[in-house]
N, CA, C and O atoms as CSV, one atom per row, in Angstrom:
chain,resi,resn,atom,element,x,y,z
A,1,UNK,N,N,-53.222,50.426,10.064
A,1,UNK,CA,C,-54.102,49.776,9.113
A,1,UNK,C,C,-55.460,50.464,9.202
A,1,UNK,O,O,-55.797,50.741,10.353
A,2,UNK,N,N,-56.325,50.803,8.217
A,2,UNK,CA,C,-57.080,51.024,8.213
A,2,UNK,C,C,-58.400,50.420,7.263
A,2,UNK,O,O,-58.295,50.217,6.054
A,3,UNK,N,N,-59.708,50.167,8.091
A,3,UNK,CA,C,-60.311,48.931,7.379
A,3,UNK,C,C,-61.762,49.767,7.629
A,3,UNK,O,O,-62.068,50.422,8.626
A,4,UNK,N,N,-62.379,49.586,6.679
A,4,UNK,CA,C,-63.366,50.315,6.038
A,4,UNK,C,C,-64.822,49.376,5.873
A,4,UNK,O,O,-64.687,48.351,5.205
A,5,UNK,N,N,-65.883,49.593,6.306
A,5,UNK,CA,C,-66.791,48.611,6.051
A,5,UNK,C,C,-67.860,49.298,5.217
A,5,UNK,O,O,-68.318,50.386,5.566
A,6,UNK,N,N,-68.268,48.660,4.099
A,6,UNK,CA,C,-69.469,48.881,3.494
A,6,UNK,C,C,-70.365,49.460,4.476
A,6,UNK,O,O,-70.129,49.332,5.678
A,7,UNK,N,N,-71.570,50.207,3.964
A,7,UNK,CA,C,-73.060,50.413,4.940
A,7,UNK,C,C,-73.992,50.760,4.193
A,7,UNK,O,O,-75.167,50.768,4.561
A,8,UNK,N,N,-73.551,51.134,2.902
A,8,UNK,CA,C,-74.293,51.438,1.712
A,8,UNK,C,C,-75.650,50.063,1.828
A,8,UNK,O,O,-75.619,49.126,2.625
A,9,UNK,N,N,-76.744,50.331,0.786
A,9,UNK,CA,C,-78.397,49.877,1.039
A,9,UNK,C,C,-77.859,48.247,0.621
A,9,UNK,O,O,-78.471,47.404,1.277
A,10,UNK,N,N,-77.163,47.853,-0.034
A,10,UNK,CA,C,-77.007,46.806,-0.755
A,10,UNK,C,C,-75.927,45.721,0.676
A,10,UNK,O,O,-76.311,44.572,0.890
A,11,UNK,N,N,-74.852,46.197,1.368
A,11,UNK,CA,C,-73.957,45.639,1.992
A,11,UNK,C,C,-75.017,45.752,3.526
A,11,UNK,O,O,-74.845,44.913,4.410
A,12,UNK,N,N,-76.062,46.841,3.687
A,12,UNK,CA,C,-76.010,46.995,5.076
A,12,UNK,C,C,-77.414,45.867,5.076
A,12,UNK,O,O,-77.737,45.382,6.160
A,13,UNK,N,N,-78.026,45.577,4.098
A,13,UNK,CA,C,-79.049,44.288,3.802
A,13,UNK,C,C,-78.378,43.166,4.023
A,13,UNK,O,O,-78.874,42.225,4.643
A,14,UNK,N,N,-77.087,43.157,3.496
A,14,UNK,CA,C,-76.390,41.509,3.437
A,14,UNK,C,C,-75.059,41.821,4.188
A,14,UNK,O,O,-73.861,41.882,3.913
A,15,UNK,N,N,-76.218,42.062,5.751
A,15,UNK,CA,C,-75.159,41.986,6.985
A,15,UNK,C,C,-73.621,43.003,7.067
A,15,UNK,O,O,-72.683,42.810,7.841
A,16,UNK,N,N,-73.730,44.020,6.094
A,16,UNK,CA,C,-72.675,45.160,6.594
A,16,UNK,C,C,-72.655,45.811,8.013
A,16,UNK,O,O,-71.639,46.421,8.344
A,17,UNK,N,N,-73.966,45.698,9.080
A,17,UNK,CA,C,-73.783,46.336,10.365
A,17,UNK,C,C,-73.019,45.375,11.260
A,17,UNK,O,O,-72.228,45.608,12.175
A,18,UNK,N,N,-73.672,43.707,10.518
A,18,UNK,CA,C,-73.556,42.969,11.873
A,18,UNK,C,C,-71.938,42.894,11.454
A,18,UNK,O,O,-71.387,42.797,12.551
A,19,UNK,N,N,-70.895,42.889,10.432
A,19,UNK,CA,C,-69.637,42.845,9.742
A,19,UNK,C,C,-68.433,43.856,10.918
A,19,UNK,O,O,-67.282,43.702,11.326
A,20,UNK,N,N,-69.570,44.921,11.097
A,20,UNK,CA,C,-68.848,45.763,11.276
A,20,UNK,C,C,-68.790,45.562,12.683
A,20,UNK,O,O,-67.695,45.286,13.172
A,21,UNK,N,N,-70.031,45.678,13.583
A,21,UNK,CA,C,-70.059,45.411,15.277
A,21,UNK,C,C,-68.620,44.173,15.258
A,21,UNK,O,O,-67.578,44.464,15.844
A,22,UNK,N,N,-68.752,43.043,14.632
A,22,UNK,CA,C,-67.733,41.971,14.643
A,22,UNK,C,C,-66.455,42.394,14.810
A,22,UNK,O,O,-65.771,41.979,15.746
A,23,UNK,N,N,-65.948,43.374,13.804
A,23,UNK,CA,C,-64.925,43.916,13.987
A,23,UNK,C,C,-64.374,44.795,15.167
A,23,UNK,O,O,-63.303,44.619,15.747
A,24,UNK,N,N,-65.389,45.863,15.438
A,24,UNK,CA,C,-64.901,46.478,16.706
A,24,UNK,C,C,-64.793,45.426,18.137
A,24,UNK,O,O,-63.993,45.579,19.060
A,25,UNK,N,N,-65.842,44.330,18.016
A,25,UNK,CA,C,-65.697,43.195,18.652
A,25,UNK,C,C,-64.286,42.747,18.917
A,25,UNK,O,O,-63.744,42.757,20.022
A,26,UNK,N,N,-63.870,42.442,18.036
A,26,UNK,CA,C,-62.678,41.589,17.840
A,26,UNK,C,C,-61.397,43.081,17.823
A,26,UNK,O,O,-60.553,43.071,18.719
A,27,UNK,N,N,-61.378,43.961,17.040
A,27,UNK,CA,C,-60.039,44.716,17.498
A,27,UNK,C,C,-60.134,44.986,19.112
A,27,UNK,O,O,-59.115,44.672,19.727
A,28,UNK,N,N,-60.990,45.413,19.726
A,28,UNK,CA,C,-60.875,45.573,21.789
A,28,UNK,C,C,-60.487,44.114,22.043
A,28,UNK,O,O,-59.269,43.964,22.133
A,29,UNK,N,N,-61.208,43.015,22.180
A,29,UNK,CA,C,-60.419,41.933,22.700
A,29,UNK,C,C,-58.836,41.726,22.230
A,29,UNK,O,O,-58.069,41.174,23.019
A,30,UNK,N,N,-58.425,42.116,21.108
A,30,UNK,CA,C,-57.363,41.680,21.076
A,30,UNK,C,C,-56.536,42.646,20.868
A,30,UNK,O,O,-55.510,42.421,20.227
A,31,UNK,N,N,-56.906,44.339,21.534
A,31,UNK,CA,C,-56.435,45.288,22.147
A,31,UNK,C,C,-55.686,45.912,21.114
A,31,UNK,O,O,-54.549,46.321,21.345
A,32,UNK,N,N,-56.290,46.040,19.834
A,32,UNK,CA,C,-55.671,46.609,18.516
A,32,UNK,C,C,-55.870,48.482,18.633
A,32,UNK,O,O,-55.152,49.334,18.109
A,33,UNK,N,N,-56.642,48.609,19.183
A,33,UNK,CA,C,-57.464,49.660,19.083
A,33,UNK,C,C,-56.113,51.100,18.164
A,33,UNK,O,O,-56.322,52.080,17.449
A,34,UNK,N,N,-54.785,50.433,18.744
A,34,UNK,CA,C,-53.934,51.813,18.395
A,34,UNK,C,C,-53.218,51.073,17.013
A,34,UNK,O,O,-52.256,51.656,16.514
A,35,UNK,N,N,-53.624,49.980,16.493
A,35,UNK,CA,C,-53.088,49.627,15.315
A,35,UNK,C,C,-53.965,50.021,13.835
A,35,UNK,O,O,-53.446,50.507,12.830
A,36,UNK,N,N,-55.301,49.698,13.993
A,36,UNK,CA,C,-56.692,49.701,13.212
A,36,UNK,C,C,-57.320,50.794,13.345
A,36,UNK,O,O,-57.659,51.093,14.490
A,37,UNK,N,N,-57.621,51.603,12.362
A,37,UNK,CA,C,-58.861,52.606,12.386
A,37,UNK,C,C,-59.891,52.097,11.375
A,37,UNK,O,O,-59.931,51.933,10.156
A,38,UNK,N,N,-60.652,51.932,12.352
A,38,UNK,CA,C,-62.208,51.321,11.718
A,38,UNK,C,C,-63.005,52.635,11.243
A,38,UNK,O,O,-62.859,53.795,11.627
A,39,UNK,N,N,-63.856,52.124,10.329
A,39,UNK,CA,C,-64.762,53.532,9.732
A,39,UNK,C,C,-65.788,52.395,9.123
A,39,UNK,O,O,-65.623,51.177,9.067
A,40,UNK,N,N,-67.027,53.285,8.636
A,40,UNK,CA,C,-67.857,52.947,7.903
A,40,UNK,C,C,-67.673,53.836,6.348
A,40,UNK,O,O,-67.326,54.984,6.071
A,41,UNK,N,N,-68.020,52.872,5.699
A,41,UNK,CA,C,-68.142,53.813,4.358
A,41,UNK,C,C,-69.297,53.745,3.780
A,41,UNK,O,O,-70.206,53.124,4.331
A,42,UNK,N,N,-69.550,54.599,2.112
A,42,UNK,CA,C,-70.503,54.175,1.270
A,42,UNK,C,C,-70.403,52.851,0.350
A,42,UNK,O,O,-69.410,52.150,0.543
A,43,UNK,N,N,-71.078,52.549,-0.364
A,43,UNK,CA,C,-70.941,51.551,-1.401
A,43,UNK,C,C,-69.367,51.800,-2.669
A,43,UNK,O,O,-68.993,52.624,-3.504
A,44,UNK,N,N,-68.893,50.461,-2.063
A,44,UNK,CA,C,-67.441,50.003,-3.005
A,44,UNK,C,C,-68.112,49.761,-4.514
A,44,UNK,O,O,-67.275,49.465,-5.367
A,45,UNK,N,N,-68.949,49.809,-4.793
A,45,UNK,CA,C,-68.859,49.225,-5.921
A,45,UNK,C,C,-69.195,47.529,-6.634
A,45,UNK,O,O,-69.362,47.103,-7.777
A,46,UNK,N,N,-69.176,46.905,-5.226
A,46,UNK,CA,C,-69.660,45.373,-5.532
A,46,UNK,C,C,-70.866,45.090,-4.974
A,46,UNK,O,O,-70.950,44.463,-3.918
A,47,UNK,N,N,-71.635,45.417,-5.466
A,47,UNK,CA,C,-73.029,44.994,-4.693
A,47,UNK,C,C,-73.660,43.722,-5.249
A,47,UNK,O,O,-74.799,43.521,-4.826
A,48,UNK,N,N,-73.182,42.823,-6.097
A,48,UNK,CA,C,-73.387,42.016,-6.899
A,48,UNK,C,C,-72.767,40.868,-5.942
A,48,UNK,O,O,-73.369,39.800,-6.062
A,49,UNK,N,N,-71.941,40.855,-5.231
A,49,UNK,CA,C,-71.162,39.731,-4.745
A,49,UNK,C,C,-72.410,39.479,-3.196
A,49,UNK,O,O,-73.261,40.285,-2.818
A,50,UNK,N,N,-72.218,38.655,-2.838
A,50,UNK,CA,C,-72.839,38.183,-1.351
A,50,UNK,C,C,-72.252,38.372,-0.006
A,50,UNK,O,O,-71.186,37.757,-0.033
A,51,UNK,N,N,-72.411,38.910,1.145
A,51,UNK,CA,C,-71.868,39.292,1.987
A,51,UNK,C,C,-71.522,40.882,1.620
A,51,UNK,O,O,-71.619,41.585,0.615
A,52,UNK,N,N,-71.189,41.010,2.619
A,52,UNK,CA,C,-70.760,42.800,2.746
A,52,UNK,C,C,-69.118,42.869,1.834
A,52,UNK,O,O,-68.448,42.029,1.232
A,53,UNK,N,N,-69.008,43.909,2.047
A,53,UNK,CA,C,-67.753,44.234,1.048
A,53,UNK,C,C,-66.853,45.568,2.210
A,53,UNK,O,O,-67.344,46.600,2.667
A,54,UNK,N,N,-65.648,45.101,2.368
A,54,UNK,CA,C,-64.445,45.903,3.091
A,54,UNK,C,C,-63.398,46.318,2.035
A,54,UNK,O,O,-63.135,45.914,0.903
A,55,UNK,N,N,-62.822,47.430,2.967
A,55,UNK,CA,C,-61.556,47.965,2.171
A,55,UNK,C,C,-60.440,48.159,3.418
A,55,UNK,O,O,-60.544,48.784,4.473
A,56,UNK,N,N,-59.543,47.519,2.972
A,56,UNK,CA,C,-58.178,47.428,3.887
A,56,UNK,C,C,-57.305,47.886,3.281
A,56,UNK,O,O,-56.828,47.278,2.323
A,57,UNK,N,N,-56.793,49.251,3.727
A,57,UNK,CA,C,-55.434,50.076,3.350
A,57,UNK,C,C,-55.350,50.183,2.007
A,57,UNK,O,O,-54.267,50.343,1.443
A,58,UNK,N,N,-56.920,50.071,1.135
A,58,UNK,CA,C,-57.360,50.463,-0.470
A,58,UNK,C,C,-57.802,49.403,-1.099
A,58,UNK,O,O,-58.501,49.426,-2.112
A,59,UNK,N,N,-57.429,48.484,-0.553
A,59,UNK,CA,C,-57.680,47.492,-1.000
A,59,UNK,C,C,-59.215,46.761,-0.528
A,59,UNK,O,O,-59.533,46.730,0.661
A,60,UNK,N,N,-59.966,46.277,-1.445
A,60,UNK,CA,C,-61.017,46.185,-1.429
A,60,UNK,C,C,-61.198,44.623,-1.482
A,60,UNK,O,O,-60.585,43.972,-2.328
A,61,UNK,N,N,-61.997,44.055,-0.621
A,61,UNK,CA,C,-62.401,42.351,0.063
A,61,UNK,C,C,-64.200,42.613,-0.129
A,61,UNK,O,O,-65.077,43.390,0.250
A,62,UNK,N,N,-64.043,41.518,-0.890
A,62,UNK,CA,C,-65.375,41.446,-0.767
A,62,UNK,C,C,-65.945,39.821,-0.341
A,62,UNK,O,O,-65.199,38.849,-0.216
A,63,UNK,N,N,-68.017,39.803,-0.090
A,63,UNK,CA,C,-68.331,38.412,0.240
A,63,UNK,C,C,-67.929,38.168,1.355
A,63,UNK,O,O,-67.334,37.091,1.399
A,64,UNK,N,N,-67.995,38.752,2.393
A,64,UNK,CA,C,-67.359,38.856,3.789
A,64,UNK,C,C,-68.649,38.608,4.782
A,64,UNK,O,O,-69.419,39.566,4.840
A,65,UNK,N,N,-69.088,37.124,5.795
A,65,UNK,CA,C,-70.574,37.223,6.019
A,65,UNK,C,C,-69.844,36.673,7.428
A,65,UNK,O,O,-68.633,36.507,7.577
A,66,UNK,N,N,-70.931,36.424,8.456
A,66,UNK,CA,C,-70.720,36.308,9.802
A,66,UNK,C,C,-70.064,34.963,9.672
A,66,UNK,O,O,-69.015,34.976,10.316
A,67,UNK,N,N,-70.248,33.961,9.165
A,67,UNK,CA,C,-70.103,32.532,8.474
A,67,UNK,C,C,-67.980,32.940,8.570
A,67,UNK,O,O,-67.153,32.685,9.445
A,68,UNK,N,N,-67.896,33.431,7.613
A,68,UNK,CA,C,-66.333,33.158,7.259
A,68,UNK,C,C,-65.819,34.343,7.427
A,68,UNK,O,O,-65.169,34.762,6.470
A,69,UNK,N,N,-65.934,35.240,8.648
A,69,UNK,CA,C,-65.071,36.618,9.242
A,69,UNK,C,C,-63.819,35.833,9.752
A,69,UNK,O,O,-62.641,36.084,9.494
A,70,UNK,N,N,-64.302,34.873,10.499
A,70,UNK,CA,C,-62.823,34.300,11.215
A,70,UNK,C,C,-61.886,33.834,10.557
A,70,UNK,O,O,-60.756,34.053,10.993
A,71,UNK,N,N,-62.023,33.097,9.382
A,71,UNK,CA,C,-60.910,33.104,7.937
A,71,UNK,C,C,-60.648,34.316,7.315
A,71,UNK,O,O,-59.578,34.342,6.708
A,72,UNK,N,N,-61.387,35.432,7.288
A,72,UNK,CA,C,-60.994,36.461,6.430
A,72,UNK,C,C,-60.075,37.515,7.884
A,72,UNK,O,O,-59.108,38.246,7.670
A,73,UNK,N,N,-60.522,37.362,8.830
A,73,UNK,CA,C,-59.609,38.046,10.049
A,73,UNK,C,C,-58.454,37.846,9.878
A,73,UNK,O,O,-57.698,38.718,9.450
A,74,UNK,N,N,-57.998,36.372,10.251
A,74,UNK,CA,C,-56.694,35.229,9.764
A,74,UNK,C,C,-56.062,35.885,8.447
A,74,UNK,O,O,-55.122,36.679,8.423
A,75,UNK,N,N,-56.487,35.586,7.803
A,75,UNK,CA,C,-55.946,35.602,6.769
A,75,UNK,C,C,-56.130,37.526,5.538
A,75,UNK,O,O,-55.731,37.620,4.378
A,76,UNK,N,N,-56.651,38.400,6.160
A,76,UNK,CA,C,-56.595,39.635,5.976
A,76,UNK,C,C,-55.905,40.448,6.434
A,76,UNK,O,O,-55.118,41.256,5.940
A,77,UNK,N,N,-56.318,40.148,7.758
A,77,UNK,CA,C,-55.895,41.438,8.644
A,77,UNK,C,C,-54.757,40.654,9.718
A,77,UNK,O,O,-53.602,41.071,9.803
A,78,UNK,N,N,-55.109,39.813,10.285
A,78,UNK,CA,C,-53.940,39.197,11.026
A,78,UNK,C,C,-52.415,38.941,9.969
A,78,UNK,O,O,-51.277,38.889,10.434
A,79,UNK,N,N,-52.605,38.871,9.174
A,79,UNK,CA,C,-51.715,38.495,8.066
A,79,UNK,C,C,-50.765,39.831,7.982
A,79,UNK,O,O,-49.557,39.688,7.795
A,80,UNK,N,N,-51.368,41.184,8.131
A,80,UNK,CA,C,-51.092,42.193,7.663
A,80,UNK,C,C,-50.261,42.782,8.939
A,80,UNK,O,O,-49.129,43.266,8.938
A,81,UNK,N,N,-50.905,42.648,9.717
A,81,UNK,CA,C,-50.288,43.478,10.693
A,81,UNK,C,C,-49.029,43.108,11.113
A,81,UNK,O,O,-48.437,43.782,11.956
């Protein structure tokens, strides 16, 4: 799987760094490291929505904030794997 985080001026204002630390957070505790390749990217294209904006295996999630990572984990990426 590979999951992609906004960093572009618009996502890295509305919490795209802290989105992303979360994630590498969470794939080591739960020892993904050889399932997930994390990256940063430029701007997806939604800068209009609130929260940062991800792309998982092309697919693009947006409105993603420290608030509701743990539902979008669940239900994104735990879902997937």
């Amino acid at each position: 799987m590979k999951i992609e985080c906004c960093l572009g001026s618009s996502c890295h204002v509305k919490s795209g760094p802290q989105i992303l630390e979360l994630l590498k957070k969470t794939i080591k505790e739960k020892s993904l490291e050889n399932k997930i390749e994390l990256a940063g990217c430029m701007c997806l294209g939604h800068c209009e929505e609130p929260g940062a904006n991800l792309r998982i295996d092309g697919e693009v999630i947006t409105g993603i904030t420290e608030e509701n990572f743990s539902d979008f984990w669940k239900n994104k990426v735990e879902a997937k794997l």
